[in-house]
VMD Tcl script that draws the C-alpha trace (Angstrom):
set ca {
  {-40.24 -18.64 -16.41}
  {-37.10 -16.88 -17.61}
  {-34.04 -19.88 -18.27}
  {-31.35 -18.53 -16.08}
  {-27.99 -18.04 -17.68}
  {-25.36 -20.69 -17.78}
  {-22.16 -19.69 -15.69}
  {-19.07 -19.14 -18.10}
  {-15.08 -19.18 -16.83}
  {-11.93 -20.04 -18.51}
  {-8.08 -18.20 -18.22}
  {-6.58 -16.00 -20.40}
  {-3.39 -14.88 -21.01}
  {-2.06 -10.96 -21.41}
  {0.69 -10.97 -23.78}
  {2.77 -8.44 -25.25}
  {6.24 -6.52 -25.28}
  {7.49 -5.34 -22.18}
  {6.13 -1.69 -20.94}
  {2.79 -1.58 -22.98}
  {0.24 -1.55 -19.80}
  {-0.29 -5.45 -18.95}
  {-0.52 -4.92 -15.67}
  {-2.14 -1.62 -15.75}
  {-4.62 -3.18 -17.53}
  {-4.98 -6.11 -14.89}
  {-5.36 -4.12 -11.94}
  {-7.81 -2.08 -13.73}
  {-9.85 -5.34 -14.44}
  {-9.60 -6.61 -10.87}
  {-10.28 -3.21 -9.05}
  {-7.07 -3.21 -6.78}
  {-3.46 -3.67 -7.42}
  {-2.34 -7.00 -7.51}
  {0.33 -6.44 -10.48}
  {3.16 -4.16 -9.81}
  {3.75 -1.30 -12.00}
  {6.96 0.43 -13.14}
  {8.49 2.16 -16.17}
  {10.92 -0.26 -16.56}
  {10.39 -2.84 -18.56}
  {10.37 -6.62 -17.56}
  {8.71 -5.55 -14.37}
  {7.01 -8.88 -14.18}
  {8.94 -11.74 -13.35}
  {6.14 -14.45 -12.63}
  {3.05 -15.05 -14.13}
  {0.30 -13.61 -12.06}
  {-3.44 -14.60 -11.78}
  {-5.59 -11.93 -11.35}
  {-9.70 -13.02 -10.57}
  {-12.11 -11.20 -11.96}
  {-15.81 -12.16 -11.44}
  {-19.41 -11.60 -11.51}
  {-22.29 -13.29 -11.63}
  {-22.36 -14.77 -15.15}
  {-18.54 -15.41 -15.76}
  {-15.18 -15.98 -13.84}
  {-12.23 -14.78 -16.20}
  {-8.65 -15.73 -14.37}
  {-5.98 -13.49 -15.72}
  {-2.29 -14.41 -16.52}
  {-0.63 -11.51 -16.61}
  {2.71 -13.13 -18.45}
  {6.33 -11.68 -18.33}
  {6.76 -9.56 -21.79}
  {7.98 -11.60 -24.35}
  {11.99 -10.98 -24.95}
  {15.20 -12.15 -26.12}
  {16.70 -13.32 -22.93}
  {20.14 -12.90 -21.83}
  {20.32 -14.18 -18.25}
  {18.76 -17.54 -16.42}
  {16.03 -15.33 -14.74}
  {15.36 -13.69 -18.15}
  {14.94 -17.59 -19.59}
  {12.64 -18.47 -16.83}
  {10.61 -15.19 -18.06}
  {10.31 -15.62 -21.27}
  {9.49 -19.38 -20.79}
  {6.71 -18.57 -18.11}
  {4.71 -16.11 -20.88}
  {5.27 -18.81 -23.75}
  {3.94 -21.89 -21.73}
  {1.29 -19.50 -20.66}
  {-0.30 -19.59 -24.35}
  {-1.14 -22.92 -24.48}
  {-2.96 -23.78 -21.45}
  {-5.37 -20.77 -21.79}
  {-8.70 -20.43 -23.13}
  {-8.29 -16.97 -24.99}
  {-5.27 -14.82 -25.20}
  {-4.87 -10.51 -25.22}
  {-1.95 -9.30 -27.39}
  {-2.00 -6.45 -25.66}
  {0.03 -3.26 -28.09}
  {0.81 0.35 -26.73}
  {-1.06 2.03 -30.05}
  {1.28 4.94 -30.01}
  {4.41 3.34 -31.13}
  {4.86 1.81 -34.32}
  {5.45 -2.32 -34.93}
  {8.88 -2.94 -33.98}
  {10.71 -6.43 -34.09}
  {9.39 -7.13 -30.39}
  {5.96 -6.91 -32.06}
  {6.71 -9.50 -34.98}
  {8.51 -11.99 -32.76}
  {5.36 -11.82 -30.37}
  {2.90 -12.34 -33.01}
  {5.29 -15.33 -34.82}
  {4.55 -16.93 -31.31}
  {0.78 -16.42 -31.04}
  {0.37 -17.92 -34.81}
  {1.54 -21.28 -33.42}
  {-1.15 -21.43 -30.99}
  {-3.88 -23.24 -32.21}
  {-7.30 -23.03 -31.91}
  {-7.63 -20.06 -29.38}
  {-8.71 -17.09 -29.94}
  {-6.64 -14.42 -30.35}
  {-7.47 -10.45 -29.79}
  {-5.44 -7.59 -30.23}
  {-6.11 -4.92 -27.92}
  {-4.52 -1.67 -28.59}
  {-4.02 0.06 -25.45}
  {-3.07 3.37 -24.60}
  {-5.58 5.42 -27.14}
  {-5.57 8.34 -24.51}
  {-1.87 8.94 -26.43}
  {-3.06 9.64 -30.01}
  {-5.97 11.09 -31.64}
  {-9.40 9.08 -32.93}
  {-8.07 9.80 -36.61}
  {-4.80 7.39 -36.50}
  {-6.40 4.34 -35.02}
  {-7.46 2.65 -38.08}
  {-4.33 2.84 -39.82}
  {-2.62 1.19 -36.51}
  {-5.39 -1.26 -37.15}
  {-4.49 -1.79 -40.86}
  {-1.27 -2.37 -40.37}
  {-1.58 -4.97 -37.27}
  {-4.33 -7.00 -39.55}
  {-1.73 -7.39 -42.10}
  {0.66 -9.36 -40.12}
  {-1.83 -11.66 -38.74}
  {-5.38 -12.67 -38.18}
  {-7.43 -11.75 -35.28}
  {-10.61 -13.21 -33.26}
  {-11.40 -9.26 -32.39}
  {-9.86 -5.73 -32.25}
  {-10.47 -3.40 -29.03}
  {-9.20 -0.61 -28.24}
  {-8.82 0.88 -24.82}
  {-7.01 2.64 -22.65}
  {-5.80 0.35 -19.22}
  {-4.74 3.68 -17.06}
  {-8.17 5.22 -17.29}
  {-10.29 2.51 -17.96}
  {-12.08 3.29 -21.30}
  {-13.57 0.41 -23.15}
  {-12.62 -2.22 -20.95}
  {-15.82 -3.14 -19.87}
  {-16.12 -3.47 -23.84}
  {-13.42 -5.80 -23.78}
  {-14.75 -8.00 -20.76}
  {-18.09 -8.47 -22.18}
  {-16.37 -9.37 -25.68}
  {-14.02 -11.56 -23.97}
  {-16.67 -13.42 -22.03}
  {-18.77 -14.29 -25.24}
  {-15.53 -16.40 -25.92}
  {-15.68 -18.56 -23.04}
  {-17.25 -21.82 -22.52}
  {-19.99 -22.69 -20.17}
  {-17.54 -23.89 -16.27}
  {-17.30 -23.77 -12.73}
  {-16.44 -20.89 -11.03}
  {-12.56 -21.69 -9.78}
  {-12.24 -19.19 -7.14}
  {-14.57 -17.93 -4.33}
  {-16.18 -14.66 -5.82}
  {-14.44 -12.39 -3.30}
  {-11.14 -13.51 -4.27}
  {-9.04 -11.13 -6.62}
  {-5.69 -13.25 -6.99}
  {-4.45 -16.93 -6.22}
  {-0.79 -15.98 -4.72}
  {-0.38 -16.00 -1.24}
  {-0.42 -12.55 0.65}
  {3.66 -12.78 0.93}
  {4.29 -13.22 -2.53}
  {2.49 -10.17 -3.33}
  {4.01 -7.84 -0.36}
  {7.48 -8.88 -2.13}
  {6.04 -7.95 -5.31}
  {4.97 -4.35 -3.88}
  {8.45 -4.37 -2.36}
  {10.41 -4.34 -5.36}
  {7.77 -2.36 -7.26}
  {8.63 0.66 -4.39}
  {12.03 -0.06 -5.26}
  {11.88 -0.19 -9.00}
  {10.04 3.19 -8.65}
  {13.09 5.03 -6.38}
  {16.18 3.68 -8.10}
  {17.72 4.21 -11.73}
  {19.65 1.99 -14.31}
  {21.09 -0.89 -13.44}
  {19.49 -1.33 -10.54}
  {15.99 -2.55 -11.01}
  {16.99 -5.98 -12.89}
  {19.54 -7.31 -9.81}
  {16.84 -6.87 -7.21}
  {14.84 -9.86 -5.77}
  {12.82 -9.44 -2.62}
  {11.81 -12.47 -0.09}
  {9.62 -12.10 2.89}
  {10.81 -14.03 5.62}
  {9.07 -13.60 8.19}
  {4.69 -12.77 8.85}
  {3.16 -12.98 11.94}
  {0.07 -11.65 13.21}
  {0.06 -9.80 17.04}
  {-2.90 -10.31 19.28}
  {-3.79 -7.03 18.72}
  {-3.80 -7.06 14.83}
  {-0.80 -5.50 13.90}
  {1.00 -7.44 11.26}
  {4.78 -8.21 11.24}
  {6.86 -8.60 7.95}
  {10.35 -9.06 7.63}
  {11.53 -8.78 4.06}
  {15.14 -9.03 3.01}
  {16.11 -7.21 -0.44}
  {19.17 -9.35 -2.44}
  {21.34 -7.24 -4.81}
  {24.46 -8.44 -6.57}
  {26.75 -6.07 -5.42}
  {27.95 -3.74 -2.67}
  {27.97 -0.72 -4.72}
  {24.28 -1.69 -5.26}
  {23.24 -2.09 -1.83}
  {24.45 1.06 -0.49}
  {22.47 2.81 -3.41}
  {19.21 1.23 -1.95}
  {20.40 1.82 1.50}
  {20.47 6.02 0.24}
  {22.25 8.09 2.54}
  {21.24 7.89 5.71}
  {19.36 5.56 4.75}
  {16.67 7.65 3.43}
  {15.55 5.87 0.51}
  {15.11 2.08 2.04}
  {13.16 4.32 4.52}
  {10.92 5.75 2.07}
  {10.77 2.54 0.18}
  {9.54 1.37 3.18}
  {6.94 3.67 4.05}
  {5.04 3.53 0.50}
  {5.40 -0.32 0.50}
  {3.69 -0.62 3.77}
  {0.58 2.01 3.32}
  {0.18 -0.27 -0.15}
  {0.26 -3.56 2.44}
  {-2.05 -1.89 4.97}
  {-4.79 -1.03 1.89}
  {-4.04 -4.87 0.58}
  {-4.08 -6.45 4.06}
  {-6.65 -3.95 5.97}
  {-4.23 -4.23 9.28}
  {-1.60 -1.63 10.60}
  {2.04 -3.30 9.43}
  {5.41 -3.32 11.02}
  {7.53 -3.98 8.29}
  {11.30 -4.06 8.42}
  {13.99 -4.51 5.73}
  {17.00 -5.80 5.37}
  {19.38 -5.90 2.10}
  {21.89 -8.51 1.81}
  {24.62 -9.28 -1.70}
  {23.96 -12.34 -3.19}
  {26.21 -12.14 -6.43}
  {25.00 -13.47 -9.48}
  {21.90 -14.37 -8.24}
  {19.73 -13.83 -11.45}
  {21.38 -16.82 -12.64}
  {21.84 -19.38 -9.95}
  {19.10 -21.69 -9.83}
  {19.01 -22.71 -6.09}
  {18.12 -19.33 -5.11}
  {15.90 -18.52 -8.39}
  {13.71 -21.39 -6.74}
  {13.63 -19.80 -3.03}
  {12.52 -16.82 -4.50}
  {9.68 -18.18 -6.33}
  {10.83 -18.64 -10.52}
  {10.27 -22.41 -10.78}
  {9.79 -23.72 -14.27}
  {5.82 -25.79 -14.23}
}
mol new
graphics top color blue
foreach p $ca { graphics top sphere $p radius 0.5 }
foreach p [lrange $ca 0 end-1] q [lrange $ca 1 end] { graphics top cylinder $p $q radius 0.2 }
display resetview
């Protein structure tokens, strides 16, 4: 009779600069999006746990907040969220984008990860669509002189090369544990806190500059109809007028088509028809008062 095999779980953290694919590469793990994505960077603002299982391991994802210099209470929050992160995990990914060189971002990051003890650390160079077979090893070279790594993998988080690679790599890391999660489920925040997040990710995606960083979005209302359809209510703080009547758009055409693309995204996540409406309100200085950093979700653990 064949032994079955022994059921392996444990977390791990996704670290890296801001912008390099983190949670490209989670949703790509998971098989849905449960990670917003943007161009701008510091697009995550909390750490998220993404699920991934089968039937021999259970890997829960942190997807951290890039690692930064802050300069505002929110960005402290941030920066503490991803550095707490690395020592409660059971493996970290230093995740890279392989076409740019090492920058000071990089060092700073890695300075960090040295401290941790006792966890393995791997370096995954993403983003090796962007450059040609020939200039991965010296990228490799250069990252193994700064620091010592459990493994190297690269892959590419967009389209999915050689992260299966990484996931059976990662799992011969873990120890033998239960499985934390029901198999079906794909991420432990509640369905609200992830609307938000696809929220601001719509808006992220429509507006420019400034913008993006002095927007926080809170459902505040979700109720269910007798005939299915879900109701949201979601109110968008900015920090100033100017601000609001750029989301607003003229006419308000671009809340309106933030609204559209943020509901088909609920309706895929939720599998009901949504009635979502949205409201945007000043709060000034929000980013850094603490009362309302809590409301919206950025409590220090």
């Amino acid at each position: 009779m064949t032994q079955k095999k022994k059921f392996k779980s444990g977390f791990v953290a996704i670290v890296g600069r801001p912008n390099v694919g983190k949670s490209t590469l989670m949703n790509q793990v998971i098989g849905q999006k449960i990670a917003i994505m943007s161009d701008k960077p510091q697009t995550t603002r909390n750490k998220i746990h993404g699920v991934y299982t089968t039937d021999e391991v259970q890997i829960v994802f942190l997807d951290t907040p890039g690692i930064h210099k802050p300069n505002s209470k929110l960005g402290n929050y941030m920066v503490k969220a991803a550095e707490s992160a690395l020592n409660e995990v059971d493996a970290i990914l230093y995740l890279t984008d392989v076409s740019e060189s090492i920058g000071g971002g990089d060092r700073y990051i890695m300075e960090q990860l040295k401290k941790v003890k006792d966890t393995p650390v791997f370096l995954v160079l993403n983003k090796i669509d962007k450059i040609h077979p020939e200039q991965m090893l010296p990228v490799i070279e250069k990252f193994s002189k700064q620091m010592n790594f459990t493994e190297i993998v690269p892959v590419s988080a967009l389209n999915g090369n050689n992260v299966n690679a990484l996931l059976d790599t990662l799992s011969k890391y873990l120890q033998e544990g239960p499985m934390y999660y029901p198999a079906d489920q794909v991420t432990d925040h509640p369905e609200q806190f992830v609307c938000a997040e696809l929220i601001r990710e719509k808006l992220l995606q429509q507006t420019r500059e400034e913008i993006p960083h002095s927007i926080a979005v809170e459902i505040e209302s979700m109720s269910v109809q007798s005939n299915g359809l879900v109701n949201i209510g979601a109110v968008i703080y900015v920090e100033r007028d100017s601000q609001k009547g750029i989301i607003i758009g003229k006419q308000g055409a671009l809340l309106k088509e933030v609204g559209r693309q943020a509901r088909e995204d609920m309706e895929k996540l939720l599998g009901s028809k949504i009635y979502l409406e949205l409201w945007v309100k000043v709060n000034k200085d929000w980013r850094n008062r603490e009362s309302l950093l809590k409301t919206l979700g950025y409590r220090e653990e």
